[in-house]
N, C-alpha and C positions, 0 to 999 in steps of 0.2 A: 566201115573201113577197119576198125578197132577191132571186129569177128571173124573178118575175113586174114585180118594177119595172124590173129590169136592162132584161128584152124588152120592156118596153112605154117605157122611155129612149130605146132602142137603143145599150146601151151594154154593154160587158164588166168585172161585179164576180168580184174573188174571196172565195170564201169562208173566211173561219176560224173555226173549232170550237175552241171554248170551253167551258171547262167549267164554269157558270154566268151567269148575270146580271153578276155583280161584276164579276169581271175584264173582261167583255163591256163595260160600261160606262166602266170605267176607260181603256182604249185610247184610246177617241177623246178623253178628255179631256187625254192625256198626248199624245197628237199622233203616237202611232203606228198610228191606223187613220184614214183620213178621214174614214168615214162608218159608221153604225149604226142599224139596224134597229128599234126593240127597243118594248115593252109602255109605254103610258106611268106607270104606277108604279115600272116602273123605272128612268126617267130622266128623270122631271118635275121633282124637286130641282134635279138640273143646271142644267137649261131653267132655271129660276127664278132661280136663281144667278149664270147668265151663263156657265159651266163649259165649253156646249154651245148650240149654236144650232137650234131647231128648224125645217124645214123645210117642213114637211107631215104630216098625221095617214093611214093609210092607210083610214081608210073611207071607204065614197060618199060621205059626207058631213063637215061641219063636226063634231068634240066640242066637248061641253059643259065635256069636262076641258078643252081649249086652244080656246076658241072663234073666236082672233085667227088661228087655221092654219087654210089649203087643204087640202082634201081634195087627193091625189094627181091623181083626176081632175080637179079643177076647175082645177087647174094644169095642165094638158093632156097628163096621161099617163092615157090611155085603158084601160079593161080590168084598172086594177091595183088594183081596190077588195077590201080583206082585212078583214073583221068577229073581232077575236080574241075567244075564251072563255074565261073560267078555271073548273074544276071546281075543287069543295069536295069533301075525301077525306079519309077515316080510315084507319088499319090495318085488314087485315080482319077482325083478331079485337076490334076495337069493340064494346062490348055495345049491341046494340038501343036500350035506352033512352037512352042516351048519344048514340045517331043521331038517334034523335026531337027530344028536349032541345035539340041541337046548330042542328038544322034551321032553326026559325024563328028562334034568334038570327043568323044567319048570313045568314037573308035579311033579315031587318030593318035589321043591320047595312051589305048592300049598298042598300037602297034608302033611307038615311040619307046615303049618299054623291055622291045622286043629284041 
């Protein structure tokens, strides 16, 4: 995502590897990274806070989580629409029923957030 904006900016980011969310998050709020990428669950407290200034959501379009931000595209960076996904995973030695049981609370609980 972070190459895809860069070139559709035209601008030169570098990257740093992180190892988590956390500290990924922490940077920018400490003023040693400019700028950050990242999921918005993991940094919509911030936004809310005041911590952190959000600029744009990366998908074609407006979220419904921050409806007040541009889409990347619609602020006129062309070609940089990214849709994230997050899977739901166990161990793989989860017993079956445990995966059944699991299932529909898991999606109930996502479409409760909706």
């Amino acid at each position: 995502m972070t190459n895809l904006f860069a070139e559709s900016a035209g601008i030169k980011l570098t990257h740093i590897r992180y190892k988590g969310m956390a500290p990924t998050v922490v940077d920018p709020i400490g003023g040693q990274t400019d700028m950050l990428i990242a999921s918005a669950p993991s940094i919509l407290q911030h936004v809310k806070n005041g911590k952190v200034r959000a600029l744009a959501v990366t998908s074609s379009t407006r979220s419904s989580v921050a409806p007040d931000l541009p889409s990347l595209e619609q602020s006129g960076y062309k070609n940089s629409a990214v849709n994230i996904w997050w899977g739901i995973m166990a161990s793989p030695g989860t017993p079956q029923p445990i995966v059944d049981s699991s299932m529909p609370r898991s999606t109930a609980s996502c479409e409760r957030r909706r």
